[in-house]
TORDREN-432566 format. One line per 10 residues: number of its first residue (from 0); their letters; for each residue x, y, z of C-alpha. Coordinates in nm, 2 decimals, m for minus. Layout:
REM residues N
NUM = a = X:Y:Z | ...
//
This chain:
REM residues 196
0 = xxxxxxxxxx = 0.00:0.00:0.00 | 0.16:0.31:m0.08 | 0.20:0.64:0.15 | m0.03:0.90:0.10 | 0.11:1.21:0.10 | 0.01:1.59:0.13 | 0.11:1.90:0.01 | 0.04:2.29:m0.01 | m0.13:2.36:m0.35 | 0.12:2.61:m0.49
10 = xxxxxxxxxx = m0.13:2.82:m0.66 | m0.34:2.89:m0.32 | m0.18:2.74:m0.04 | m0.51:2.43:0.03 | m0.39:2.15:0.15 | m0.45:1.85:m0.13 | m0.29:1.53:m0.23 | 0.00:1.47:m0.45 | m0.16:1.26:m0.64 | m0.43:1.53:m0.77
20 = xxxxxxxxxx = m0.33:1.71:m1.06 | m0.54:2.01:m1.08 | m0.63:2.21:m0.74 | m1.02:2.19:m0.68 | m1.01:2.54:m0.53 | m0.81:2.76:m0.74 | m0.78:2.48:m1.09 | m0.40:2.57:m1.05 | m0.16:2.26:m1.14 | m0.03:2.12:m0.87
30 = xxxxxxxxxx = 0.21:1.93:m0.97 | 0.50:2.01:m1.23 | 0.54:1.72:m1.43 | 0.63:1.86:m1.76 | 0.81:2.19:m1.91 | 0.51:2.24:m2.07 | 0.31:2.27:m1.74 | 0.53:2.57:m1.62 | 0.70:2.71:m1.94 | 0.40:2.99:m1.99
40 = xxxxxxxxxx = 0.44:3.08:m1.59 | 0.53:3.40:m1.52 | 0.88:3.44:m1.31 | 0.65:3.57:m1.01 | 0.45:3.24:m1.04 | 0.74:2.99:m1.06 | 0.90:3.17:m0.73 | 0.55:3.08:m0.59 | 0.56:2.73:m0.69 | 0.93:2.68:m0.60
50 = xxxxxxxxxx = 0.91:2.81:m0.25 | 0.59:2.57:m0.22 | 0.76:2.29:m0.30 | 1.07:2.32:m0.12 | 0.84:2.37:0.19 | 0.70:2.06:0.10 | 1.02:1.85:0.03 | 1.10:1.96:0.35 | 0.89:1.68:0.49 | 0.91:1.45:0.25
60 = xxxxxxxxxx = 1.27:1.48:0.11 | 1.30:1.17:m0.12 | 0.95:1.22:m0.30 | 1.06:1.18:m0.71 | 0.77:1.41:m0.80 | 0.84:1.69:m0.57 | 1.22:1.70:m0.67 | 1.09:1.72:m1.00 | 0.87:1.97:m1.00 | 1.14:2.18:m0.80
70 = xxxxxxxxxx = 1.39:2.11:m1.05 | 1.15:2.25:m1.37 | 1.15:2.55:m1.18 | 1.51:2.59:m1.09 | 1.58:2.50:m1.46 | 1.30:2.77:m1.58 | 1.43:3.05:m1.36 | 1.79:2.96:m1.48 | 1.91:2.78:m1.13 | 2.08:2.53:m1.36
80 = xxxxxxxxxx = 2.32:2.32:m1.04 | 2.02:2.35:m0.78 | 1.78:2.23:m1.10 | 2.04:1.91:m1.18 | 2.07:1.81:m0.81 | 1.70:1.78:m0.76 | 1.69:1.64:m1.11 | 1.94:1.36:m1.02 | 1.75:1.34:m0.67 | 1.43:1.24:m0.87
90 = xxxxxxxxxx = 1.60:1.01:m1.08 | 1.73:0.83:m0.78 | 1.36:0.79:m0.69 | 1.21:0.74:m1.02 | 1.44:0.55:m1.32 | 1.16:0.57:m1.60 | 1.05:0.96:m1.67 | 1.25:1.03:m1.98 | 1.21:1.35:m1.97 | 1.37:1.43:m1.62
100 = xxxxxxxxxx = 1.70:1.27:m1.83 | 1.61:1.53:m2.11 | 1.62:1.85:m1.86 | 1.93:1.70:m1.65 | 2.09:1.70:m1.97 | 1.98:2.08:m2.00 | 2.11:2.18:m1.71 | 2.45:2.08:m1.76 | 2.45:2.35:m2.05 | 2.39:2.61:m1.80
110 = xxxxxxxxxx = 2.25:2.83:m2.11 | 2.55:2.82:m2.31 | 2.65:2.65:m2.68 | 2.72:2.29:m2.69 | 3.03:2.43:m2.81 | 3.17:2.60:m2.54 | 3.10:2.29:m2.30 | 3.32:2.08:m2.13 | 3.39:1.76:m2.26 | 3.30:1.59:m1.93
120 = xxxxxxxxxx = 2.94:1.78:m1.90 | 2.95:1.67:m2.26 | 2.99:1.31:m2.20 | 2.77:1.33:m1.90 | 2.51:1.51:m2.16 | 2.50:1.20:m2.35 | 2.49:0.93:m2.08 | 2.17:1.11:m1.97 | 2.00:1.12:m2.32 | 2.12:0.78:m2.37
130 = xxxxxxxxxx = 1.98:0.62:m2.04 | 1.61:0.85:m2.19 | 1.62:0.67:m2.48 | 1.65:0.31:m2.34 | 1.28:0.45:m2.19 | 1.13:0.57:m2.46 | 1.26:0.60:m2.84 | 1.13:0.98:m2.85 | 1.16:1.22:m3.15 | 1.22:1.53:m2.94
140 = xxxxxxxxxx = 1.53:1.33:m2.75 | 1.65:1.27:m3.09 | 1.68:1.59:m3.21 | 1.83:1.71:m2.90 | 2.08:1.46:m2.94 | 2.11:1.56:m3.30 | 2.17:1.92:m3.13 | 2.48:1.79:m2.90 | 2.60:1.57:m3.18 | 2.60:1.88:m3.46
150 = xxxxxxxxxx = 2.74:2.18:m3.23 | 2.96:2.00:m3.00 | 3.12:1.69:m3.22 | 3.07:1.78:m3.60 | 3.18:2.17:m3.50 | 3.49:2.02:m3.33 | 3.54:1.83:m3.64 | 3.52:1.49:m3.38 | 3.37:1.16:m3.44 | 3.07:1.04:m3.29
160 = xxxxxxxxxx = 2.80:0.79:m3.33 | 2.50:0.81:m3.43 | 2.64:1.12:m3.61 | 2.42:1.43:m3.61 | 2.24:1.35:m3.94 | 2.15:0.99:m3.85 | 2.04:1.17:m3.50 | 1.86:1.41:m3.67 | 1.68:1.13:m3.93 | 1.60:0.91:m3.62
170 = xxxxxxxxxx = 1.39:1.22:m3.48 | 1.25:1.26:m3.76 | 1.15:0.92:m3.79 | 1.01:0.91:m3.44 | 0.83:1.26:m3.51 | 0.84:1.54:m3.26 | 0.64:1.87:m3.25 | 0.78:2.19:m3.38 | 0.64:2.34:m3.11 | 0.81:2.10:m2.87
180 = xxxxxxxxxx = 1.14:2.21:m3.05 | 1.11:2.56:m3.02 | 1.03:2.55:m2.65 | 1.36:2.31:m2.57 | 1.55:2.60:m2.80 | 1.42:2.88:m2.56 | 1.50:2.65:m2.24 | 1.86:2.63:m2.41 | 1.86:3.01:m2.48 | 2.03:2.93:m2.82
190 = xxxxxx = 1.90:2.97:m3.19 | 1.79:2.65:m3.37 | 2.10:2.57:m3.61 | 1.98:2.63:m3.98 | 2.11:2.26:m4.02 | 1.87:2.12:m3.79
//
């Protein structure tokens, strides 16, 4: 039987279940389980939700959703080592959400070019999308793999496999939203590369 747990909505402070994923009083999310879910939020809003959550981690430390949903809003407000330790922390508590891979990945960016990156963050980069992959074959990992593979290897004129274009052909293969694209691109604070 698993624990029930309770938490401060983040929206208007009630008191609700983790497992609820709208607030009944104020319809505000209360959980963070995507970038989509908080990538419209204003700055003001995502302090709101981050201060409620770490409140609530406070009790319950090791809870994979929470971390989560703390580590979207580090990562949105540009808190890119406090996002990857509660990324990691989630991961520890949850193997199978490809996507906290994907953001972890992000974060060891820290906003810059692939380019510029170490070659460790680099590697690092890579074990992440790798380990996301052996979840789920997804078309927006692909082409952020596709990203790393282009800016970081084929700019440093370095081999790598799957090379960016077979990356790039696998995402395309596995289909993934423009829309989805675009967003990663502004988490990344970089332009799209023409090639991609």
């Amino acid at each position: 039987m698993s624990e029930v747990i309770e938490i401060k909505c983040p929206g208007c402070g009630a008191r609700l279940q983790i497992d609820q994923k709208e607030c009944e009083y104020c319809h505000a999310p209360v959980i963070i389980s995507t970038m989509s879910d908080i990538f419209s939020m204003s700055a003001q809003n995502i302090s709101k939700y981050q201060k409620s959550y770490e409140s609530d981690l406070q009790e319950n430390p090791n809870n994979a959703e929470l971390n989560n949903s703390l580590a979207f809003c580090y990562l949105k407000l540009g808190f890119y080592e406090k996002a990857l330790e509660k990324f990691d922390k989630a991961i520890e508590q949850d193997i199978n959400n490809w996507e906290t891979y994907l953001y972890a990945a992000v974060c060891l960016l820290k906003g810059n070019k692939a380019f510029v990156t170490p070659r460790s963050d680099i590697d690092k980069i890579e074990q992440y999308i790798n380990a996301a992959l052996m979840i789920e074959e997804n078309g927006l990992l692909r082409y952020f793999q596709a990203y790393i593979k282009y800016d970081y290897f084929k700019r440093k004129f370095l081999k790598t496999s799957p090379t960016w274009e077979e990356a790039l052909y696998k995402a395309k293969e596995d289909k993934f939203s423009p829309a989805d694209v675009n967003q990663l691109f502004q988490i990344l604070k970089q332009d799209i590369p023409s090639c991609l």
